[in-house]
C-alpha positions as CSV (number, residue, x, y, z in Angstrom):
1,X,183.7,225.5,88.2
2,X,181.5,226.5,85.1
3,X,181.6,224.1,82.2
4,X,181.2,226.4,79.0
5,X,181.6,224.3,75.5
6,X,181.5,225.9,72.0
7,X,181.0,223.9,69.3
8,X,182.5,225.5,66.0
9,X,185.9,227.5,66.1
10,X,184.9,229.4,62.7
11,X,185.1,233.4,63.0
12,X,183.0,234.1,66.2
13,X,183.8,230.7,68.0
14,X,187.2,231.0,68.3
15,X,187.4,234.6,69.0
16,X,184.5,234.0,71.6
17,X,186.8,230.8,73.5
18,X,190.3,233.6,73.0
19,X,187.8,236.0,75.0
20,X,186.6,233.6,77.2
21,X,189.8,232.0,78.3
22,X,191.7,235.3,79.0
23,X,188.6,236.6,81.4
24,X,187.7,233.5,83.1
25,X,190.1,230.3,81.7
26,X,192.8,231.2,82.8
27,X,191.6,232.6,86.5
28,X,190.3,229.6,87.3
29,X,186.3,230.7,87.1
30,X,185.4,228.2,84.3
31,X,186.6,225.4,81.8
32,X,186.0,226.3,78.2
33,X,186.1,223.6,75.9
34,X,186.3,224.0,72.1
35,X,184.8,221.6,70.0
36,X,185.3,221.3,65.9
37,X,185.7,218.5,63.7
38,X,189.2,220.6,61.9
39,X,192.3,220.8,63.5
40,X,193.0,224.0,62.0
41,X,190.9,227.6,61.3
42,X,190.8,229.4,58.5
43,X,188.8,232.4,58.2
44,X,185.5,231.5,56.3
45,X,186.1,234.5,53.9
46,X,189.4,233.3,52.6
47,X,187.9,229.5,51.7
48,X,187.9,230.6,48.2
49,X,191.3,231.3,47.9
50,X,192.5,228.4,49.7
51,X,190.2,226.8,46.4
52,X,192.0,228.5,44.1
53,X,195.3,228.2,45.6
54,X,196.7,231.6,46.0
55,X,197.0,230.5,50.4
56,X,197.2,228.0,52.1
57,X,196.8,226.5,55.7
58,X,200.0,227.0,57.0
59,X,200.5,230.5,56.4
60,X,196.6,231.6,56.9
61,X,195.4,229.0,59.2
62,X,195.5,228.6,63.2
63,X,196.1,225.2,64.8
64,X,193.4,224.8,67.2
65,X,195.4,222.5,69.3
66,X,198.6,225.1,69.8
67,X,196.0,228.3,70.4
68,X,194.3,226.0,73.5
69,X,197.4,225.2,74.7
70,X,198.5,229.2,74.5
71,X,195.2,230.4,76.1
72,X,194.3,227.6,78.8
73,X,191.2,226.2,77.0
74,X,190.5,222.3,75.5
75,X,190.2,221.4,72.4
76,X,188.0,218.1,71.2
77,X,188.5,217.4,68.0
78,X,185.2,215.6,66.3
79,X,182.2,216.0,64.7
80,X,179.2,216.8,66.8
81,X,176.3,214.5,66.2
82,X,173.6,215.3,68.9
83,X,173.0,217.9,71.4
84,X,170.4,217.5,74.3
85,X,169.4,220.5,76.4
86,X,167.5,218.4,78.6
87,X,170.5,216.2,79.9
88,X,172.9,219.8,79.0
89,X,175.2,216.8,77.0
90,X,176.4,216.6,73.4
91,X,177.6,213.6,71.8
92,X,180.2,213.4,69.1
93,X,180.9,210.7,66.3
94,X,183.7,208.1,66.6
95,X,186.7,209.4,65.0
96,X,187.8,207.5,61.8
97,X,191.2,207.1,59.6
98,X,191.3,206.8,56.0
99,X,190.7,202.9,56.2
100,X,187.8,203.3,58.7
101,X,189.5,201.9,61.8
102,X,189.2,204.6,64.8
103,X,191.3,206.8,66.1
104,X,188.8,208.1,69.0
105,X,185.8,206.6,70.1
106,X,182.1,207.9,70.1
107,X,182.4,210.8,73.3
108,X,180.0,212.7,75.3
109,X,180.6,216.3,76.9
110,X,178.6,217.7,79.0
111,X,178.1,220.9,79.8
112,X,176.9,224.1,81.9
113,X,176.7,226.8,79.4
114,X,176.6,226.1,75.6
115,X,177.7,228.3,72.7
116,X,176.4,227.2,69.1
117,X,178.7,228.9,66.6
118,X,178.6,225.9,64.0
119,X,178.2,228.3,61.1
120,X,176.6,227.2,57.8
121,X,176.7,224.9,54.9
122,X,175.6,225.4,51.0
123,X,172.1,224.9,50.9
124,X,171.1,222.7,47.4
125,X,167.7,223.0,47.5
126,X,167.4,219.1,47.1
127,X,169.0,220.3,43.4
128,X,169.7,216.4,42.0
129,X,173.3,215.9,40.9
130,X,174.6,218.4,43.0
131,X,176.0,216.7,45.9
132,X,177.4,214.4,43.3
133,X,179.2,216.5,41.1
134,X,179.6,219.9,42.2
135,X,182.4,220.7,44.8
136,X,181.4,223.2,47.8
137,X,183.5,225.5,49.8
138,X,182.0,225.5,53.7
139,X,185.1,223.7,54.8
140,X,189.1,223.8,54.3
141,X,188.9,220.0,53.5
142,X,186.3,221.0,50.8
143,X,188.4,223.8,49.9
144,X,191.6,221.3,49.7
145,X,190.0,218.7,47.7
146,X,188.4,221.9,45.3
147,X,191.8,222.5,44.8
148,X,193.7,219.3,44.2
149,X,190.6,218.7,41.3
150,X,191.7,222.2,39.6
151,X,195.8,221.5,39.7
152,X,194.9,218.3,37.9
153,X,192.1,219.6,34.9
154,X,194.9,222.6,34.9
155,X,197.7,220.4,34.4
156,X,195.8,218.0,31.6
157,X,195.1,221.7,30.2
158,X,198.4,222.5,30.1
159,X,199.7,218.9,28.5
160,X,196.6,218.9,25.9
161,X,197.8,222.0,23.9
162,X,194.1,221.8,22.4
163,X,194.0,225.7,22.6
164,X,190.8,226.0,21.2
165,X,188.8,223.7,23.8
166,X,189.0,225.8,27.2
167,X,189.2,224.5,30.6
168,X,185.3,225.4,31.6
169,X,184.2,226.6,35.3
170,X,181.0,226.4,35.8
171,X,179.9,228.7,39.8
172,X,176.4,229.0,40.6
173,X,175.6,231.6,42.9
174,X,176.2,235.3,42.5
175,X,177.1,236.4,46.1
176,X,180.4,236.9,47.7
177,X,181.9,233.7,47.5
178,X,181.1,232.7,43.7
179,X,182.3,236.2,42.1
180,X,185.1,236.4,44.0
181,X,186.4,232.6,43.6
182,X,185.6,233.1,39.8
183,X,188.4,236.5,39.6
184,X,190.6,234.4,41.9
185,X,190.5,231.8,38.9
186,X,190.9,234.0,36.0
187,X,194.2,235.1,38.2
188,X,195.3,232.0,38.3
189,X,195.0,230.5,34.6
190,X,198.1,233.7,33.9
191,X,199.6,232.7,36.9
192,X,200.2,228.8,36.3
193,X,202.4,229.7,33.3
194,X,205.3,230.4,35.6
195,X,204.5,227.4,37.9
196,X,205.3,224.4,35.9
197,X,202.1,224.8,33.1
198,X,204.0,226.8,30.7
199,X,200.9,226.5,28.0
200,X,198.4,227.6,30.4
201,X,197.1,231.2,30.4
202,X,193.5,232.8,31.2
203,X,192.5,232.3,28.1
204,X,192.3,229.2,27.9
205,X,189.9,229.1,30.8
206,X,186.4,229.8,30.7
207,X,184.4,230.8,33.8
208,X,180.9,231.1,33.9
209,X,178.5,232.4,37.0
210,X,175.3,231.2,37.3
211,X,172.8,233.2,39.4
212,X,169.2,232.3,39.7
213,X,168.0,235.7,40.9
214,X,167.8,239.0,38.5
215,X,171.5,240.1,39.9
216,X,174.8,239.3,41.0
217,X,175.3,239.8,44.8
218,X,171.5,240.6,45.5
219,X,172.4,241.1,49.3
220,X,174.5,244.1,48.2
221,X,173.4,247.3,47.2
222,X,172.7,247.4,43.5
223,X,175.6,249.9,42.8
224,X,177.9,247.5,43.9
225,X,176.1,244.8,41.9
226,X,176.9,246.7,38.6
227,X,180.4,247.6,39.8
228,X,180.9,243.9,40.0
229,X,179.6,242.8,37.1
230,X,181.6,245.1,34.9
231,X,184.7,243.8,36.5
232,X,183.9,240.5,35.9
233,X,182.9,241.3,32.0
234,X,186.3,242.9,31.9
235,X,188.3,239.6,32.8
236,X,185.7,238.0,30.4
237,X,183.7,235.8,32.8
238,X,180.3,235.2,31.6
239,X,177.7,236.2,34.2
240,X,174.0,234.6,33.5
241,X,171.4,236.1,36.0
242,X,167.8,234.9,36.2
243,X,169.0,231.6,34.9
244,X,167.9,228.6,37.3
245,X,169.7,225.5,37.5
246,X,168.0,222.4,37.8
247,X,170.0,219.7,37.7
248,X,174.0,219.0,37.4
249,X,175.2,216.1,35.6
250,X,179.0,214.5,34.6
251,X,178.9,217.2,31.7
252,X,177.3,220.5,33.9
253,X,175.1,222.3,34.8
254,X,171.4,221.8,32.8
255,X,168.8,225.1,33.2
256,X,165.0,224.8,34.0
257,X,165.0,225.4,30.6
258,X,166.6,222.6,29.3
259,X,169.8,224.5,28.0
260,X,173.3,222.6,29.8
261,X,176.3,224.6,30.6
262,X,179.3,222.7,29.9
263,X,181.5,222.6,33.1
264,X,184.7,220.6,33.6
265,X,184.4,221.8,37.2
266,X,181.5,222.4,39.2
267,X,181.0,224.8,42.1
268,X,178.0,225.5,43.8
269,X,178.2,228.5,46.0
270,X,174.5,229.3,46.5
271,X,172.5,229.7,49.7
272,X,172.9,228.5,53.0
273,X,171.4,226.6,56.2
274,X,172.3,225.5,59.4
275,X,174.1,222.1,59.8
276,X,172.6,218.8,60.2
277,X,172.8,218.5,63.6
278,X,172.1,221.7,64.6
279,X,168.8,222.1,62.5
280,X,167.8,218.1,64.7
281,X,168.3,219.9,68.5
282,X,165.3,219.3,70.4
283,X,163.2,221.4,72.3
284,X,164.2,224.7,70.2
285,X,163.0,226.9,67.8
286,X,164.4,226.6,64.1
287,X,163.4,228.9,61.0
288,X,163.3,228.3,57.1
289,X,166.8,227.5,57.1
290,X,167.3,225.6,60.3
291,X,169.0,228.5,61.8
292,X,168.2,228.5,66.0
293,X,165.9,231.0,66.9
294,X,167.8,233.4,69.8
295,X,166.2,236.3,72.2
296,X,167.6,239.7,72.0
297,X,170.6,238.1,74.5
298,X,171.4,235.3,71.9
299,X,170.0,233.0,74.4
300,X,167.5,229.9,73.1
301,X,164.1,231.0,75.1
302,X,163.4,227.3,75.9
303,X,167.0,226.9,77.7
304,X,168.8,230.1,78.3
305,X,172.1,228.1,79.0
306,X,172.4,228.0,75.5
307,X,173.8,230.9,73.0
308,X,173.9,230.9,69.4
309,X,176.1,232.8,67.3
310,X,177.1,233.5,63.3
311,X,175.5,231.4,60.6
312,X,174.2,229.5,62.8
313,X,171.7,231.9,65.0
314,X,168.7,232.8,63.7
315,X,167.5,236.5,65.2
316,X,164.7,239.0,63.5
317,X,166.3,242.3,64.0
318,X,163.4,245.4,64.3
319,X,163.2,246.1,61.2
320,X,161.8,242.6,60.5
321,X,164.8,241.4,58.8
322,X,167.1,238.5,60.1
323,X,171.0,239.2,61.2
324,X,172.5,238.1,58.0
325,X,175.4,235.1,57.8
326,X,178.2,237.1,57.5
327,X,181.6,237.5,58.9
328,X,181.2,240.8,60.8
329,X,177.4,239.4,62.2
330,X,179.6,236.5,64.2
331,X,182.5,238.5,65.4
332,X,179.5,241.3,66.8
333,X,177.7,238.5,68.4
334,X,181.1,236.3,69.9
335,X,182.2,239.5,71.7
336,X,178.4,240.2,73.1
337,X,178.2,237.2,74.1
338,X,181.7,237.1,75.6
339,X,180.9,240.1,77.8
340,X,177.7,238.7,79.0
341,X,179.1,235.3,80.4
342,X,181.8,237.4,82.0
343,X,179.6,240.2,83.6
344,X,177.8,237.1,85.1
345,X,180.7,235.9,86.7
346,X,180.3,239.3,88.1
347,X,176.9,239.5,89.6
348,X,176.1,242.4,86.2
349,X,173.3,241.8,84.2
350,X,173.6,241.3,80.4
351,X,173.4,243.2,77.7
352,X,171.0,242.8,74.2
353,X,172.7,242.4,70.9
354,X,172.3,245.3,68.4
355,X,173.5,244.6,65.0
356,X,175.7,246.9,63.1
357,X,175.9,246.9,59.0
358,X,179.6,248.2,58.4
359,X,179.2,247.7,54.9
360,X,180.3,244.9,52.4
361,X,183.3,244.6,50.6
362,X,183.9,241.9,47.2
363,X,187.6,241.5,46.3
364,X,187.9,240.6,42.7
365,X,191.9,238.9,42.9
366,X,194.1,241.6,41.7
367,X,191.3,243.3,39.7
368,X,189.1,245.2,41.6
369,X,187.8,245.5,45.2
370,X,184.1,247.6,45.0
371,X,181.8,247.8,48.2
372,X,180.3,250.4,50.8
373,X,180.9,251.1,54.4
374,X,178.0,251.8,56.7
375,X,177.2,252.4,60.3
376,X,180.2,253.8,62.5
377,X,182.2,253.6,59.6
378,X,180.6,256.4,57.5
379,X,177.5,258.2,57.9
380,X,175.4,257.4,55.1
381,X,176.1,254.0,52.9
382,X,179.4,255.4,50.7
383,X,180.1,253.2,47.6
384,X,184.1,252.7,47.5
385,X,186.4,251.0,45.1
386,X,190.1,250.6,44.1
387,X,192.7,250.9,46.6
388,X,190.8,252.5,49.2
389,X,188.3,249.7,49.0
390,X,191.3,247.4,49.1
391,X,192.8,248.7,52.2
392,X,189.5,248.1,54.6
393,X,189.1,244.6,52.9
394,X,192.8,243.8,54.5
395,X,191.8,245.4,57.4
396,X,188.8,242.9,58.1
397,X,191.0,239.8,57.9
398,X,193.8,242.1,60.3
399,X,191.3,243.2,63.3
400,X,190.6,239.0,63.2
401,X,193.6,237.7,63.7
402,X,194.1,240.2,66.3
403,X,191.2,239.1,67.9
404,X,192.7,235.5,67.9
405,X,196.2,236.1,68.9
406,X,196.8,239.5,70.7
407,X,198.0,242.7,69.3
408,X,201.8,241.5,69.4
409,X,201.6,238.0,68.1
410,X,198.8,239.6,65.8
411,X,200.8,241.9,64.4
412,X,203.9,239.7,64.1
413,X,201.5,237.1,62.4
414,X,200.2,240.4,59.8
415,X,204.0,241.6,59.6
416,X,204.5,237.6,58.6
417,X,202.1,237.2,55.8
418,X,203.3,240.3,54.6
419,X,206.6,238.8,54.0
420,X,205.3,235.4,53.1
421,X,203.4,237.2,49.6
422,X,206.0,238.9,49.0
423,X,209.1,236.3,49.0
424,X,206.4,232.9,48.8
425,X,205.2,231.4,46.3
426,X,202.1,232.9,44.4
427,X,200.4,229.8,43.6
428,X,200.3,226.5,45.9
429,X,201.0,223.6,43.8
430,X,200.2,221.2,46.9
């Protein structure tokens, strides 16, 4: 029987194991093992508001160990530390508590056919202070401990009653993440008032964005640049473009020109690269960023018994251009992927991978949603905004989780939520 492993169970890995174990799991053609170093998903999109408390895991997030057991595939929990194509083994790091005595020890899997979906983490630059001040958001446990740090500046806020020295937020990166987690905040400093912080109010917070290029959201069109940044000005969060950051200390963030903006809480939300380990595997091609370097299959060219998808996969599309990290990149590569391990198991050839742009969409908290849908979904690049814009942003997160569970259980899980905002709590104090 076919060993196939995944390491990462972000957006494409765990849709690419749910295809995987309904086609070829659960018939008895192959053993697909899961491998992530979380017990539970989240969708990477919604990190930020996990951060800023407006969800949290149990009503967003998928226990890894109860999906394997639905769909008939294992899960190893643990971080992966090596890969070697050569010996088709990977190798993952003892498990440890909170007082360093181990749970699990030091494993090795190996393997037939290996899937590299490990996504990305926030890229620094070698920026000094940063990994020593500044929280990042490529994880739920990162997003957790983000969020526990703003519950306690929020309630010191709250107890100072110093209304004239703000709670400061210093974000640096413009893109999706940074603009969005900055509305989610502003959302937040009104909503705390009825949650126990009856002195707290937006007001009294002050959010600034730091973006080293000449624009927010560079990636996106610049229409939907300028829509953003007028809904940001509107909810008064200062935007600095072409302002570089070169250093973050215990007071903030200091510029390459010297000036230092004042931040009680640090974010940095700015580039990306492959993970460690992924970035060390041997024998394999790596680019700028330490993504892998993939054929038009998603196949390595040195060993074509391993696939690489999302963050992770570095391909040059034809237009000389890399398949950028996003969300819809992964979940277009997991189910071409998917389809070309099953049409082996049925003597058909595979297919190539052709990327799609659908657009982008930023939601701005309760503000604002601006973006543009491309491809299939419209016929030239149409900017949209307001509800409209709203509706297809939900409709991302909805077409995942049905993906990950099924239609029914996927649309009991939507018709869930739904309640969950409605009658639940609108900001997690936990």
């Amino acid at each position: 029987m076919e060993k196939i492993i995944v390491i990462g169970g972000g957006a494409g890995g765990l849709e690419l194991v749910t295809r995987l174990s309904r086609a070829l799991g659960k018939r008895g053609k192959a053993h697909i093992t899961l491998v992530d170093r979380s017990r539970t998903h989240v969708w990477k999109p919604l990190l930020h508001e996990v951060a800023a408390g407006v969800i949290d895991k149990q009503s967003d997030g998928v226990e890894y160990g109860i999906h394997a057991s639905r769909y008939g595939y294992e899960f190893q929990l643990g971080n992966v530390s090596k890969v070697d194509p050569e010996l088709n083994c990977l190798y993952l790091d003892p498990m440890l508590d909170d007082d360093g005595s181990e749970i699990l020890p030091a494993r090795s899997l190996s393997y037939d056919t290996l899937v590299v979906a490990a996504g990305s983490v926030s890229n620094d630059f070698g920026t000094p202070g940063v990994a020593e001040h500044a929280f990042f958001l490529d994880s739920l446990k990162q997003a957790e401990r983000f969020h526990t740090a703003l519950l306690n500046q929020l309630l010191k806020k709250d107890y100072q009653k110093d209304f004239d020295k703000k709670l400061s937020i210093g974000i640096v990166g413009g893109g999706a993440t940074g603009t969005e987690l900055a509305a989610q905040l502003h959302y937040i400093g009104d909503l705390a008032k009825s949650y126990g912080m009856p002195n707290m109010s937006a007001d009294r917070l002050s959010i600034t964005i730091i973006e080293a290029g000449p624009r927010i959201l560079p990636a996106l069109p610049e229409r939907i640049s300028n829509a953003a940044r007028a809904a940001l000005y509107k909810i008064n969060v200062n935007v600095k473009e072409d302002t570089r950051v070169a250093e973050a200390t215990e007071q903030g963030f200091v510029t390459a020109e010297g000036n230092l903006i004042e931040a009680d809480l640090m974010v940095w939300a700015a580039g990306v690269k492959a993970p460690e380990f992924v970035q060390a595997i041997p024998g394999v091609e790596h680019n700028r960023i330490g993504q892998i370097v993939v054929n038009g299959f998603l196949q390595t060219p040195q060993h074509e018994n391993i696939y690489v998808i999302g963050d992770s996969c570095g391909m040059m599309q034809e237009n000389g251009k890399w398949v950028p990290p996003r969300a819809q990149s992964a979940h277009q590569m997991a189910e071409r992927v998917a389809k070309n391990i099953i049409n082996r198991h049925k003597d058909a050839g595979p297919q190539p991978f052709s990327y799609t742009d659908y657009g982008s969409l930023v939601h701005f908290s309760k503000y604002s949603t601006v973006g543009s849908l491309m491809g299939k979904l419209s016929n030239n690049n149409m900017f949209i905004e307001g509800r409209l814009a709203k509706l297809v942003y939900v409709s991302l997160y909805s077409f995942h989780l049905l993906a990950v569970h099924g239609r029914l259980k996927g649309a009991l899980t939507l018709l869930s939520r739904k309640v969950g905002s409605l009658l639940g709590p609108k900001f997690k104090l936990h």
